[in-house]
Each structure stands twice: as structure tokens, then as C-alpha cells.
N, C-alpha and C positions, 0 to 999 in steps of 0.2 A: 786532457784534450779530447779522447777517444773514450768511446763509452760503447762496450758487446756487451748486450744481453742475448740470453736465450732462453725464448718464451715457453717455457716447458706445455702448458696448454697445445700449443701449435705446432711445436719442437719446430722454430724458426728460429733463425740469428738475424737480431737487428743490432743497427750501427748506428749511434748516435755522434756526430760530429757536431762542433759548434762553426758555425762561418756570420759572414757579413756581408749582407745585402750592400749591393754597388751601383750607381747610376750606371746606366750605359745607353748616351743619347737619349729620350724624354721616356724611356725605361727603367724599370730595374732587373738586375740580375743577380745572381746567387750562383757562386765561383762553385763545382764540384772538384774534393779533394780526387787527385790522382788515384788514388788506393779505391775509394769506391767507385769511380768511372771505371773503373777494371773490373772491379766483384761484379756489376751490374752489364758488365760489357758493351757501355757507352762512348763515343766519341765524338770529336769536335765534327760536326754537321750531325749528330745521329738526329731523328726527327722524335721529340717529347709531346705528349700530348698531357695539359697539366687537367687536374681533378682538384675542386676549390668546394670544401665543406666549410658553408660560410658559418652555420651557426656556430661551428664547433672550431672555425680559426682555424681550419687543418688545409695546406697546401699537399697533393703529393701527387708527382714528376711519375711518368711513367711512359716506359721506351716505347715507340710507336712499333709494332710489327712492319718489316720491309715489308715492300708489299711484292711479289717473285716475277720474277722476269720468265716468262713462257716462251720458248725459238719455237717456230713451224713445226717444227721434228714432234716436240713435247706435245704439241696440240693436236697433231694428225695421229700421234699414237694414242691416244684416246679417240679415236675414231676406230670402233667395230662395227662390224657386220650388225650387229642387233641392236644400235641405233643410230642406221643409216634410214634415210627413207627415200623412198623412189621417187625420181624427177618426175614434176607436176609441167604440167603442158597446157597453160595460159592459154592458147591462142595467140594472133597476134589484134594488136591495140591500136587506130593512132595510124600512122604511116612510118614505123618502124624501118630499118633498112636489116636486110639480115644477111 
């Protein structure tokens, strides 16, 4: 059922499993065993972004990078002195209220 190689060339460990494509609503889907949702540190909602090499009939799933949540604190600490730039003075425009 389970098939490890390791690609000596690369010294990678690949996993081959065998599964079954599933309808799911005017979709299909492809069930991931438990064991490599773990190796890959995937989960139910993780966001996949797939990669479809038509000539060659190759599907491959790969996990989307989260994309990082920044708080004020994160963002203003990256503010230094050496690139700040000194407030510009527009005038005023229009009939502004100030």
C-alpha cells in the first residue's frame, strides 16, 4: 500500500500512496492519508495551491505559504530614523477646514 523511496541524487524521501479520486458536488477530490497530512503539516482548511503539468499528466498540491499577520507594534518597529522622511507641506487646496 505504502511505497518510501529515497532519491539518492537529491537525498529526498518520497512517499508514494495509492488513493481514489471522489466526487464531491460537480468536483473531484483526492482524500490525503492522515500520516502524510502530518509529514507535510497540512490541515483541513490549509489553502493548496495545485501545479498541473498537462503534457506530462503530473498533478502536484502544494501548501500555500500563510500569508503573516503584522500588529501596529510589528509595523512601527520597523520604522527608523533613516527612513523617515520629513512632512511635506502641500498648502492648502479647495476650501479645506483645518
Amino acid at each position: 500500500m505504502e511505497k518510501k523511496d529515497i532519491d539518492q541524487s537529491k537525498e529526498v524521501e518520497k512517499m508514494t500512496v495509492a488513493t481514489t479520486i471522489q466526487k464531491w458536488g460537480n468536483s473531484l477530490a483526492v482524500r490525503i492519508p492522515k500520516d502524510i497530512a502530518d509529514r507535510v503539516a497540512i490541515h483541513r482548511g490549509s489553502e493548496m495551491e495545485i501545479q498541473v503539468i498537462e503534457n506530462e499528466g503530473i498533478i502536484t498540491l502544494v501548501p500555500k505559504k500563510p500569508q503573516k499577520n503584522y500588529s501596529l507594534e510589528d509595523l512601527l518597529a520597523q520604522c527608523k530614523p533613516e527612513n523617515r522622511h520629513v512632512e511635506i507641506d502641500f498648502g492648502i487646496e479647495g476650501n479645506e477646514l483645518l
